[in-house]
N, C-alpha and C positions, 0 to 999 in steps of 0.2 A: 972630612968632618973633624969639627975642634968638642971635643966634648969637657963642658962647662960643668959638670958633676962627675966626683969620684965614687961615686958609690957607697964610699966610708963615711964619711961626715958632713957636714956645711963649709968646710973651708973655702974662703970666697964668696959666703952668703951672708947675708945680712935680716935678722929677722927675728921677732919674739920668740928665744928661745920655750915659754912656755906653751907654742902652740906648733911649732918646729919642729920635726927632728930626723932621722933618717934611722930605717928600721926592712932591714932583710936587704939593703940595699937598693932603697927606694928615699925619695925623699913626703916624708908625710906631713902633712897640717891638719891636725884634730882640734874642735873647739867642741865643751861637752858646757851642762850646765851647772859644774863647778867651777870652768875654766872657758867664758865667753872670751869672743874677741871686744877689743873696746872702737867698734866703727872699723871700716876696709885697712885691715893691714896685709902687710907683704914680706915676703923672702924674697931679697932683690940680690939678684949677681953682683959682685964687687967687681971680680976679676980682671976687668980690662975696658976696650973700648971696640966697639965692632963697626965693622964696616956692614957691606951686604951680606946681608947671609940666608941660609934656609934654615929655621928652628924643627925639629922634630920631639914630636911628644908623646909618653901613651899614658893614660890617664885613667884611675879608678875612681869613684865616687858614687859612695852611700845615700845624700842624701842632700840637699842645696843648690846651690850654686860658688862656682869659684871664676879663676880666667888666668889667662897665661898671659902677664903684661908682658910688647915689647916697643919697641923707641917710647920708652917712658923715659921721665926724670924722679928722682927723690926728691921729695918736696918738702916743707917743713912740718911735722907732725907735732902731737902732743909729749905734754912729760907722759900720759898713760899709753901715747901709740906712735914711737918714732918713727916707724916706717909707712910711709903713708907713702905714694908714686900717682901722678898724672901722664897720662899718654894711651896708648891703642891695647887695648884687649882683646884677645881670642878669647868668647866666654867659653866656658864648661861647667855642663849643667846636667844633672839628672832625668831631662826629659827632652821626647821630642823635637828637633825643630829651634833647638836653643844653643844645645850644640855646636859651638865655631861662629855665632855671630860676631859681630863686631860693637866693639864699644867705646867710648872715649871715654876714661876715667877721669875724672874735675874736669869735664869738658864739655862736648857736644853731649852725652847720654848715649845712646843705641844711634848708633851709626846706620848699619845694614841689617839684617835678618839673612840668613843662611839662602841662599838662591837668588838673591836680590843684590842690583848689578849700583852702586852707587857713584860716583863722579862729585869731586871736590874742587 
């Protein structure tokens, strides 16, 4: 395993740092209602270019929904939200059944739902 996070900072990340940051050695994304996001933004890997791989994750959340993009691209964002990405999402969600579906970000929408066998 290549691990894409040091623990210590974003080095190799890309992302509004006012909603970013990494804290106990985690990497965190808080959006509160002094400090909304402006539409899906992302902390995207700079660091290289990958082949196949296997991503592993562990994941906490409060309260929403989030997703772990991968074979995305960087796409063109606004002056309010540079980071904007299209391609495959693992969501992660606070409830039942939502948990790891699949998603295409500026794409197809909800791909699969967690148990459900899809063919493209």
């Amino acid at each position: 395993m290549v691990k894409i996070f040091n623990a210590k900072d974003l080095t190799d990340w890309e992302g509004n740092p006012k909603l970013w940051s990494v804290k106990e050695g985690v990497i965190r994304g808080e959006t509160t209602a002094e400090n909304p996001t402006k539409g899906n933004t992302f902390l995207i890997w700079k660091g290289g270019t990958v082949g196949d791989f296997e991503l592993r994750v562990s994941y906490r959340m409060l309260t929403g929904n989030s997703g772990i993009q991968y074979r995305s691209q960087h796409v063109k964002g606004t002056k309010d939200n540079a980071w904007v990405v299209s391609g495959y999402q693992a969501e992660t969600a606070n409830e039942p059944g939502r948990a790891g579906f699949l998603y295409h970000e500026r794409g197809r929408g909800r791909v699969c739902m967690v148990g459900e066998k899809v063919v493209m």
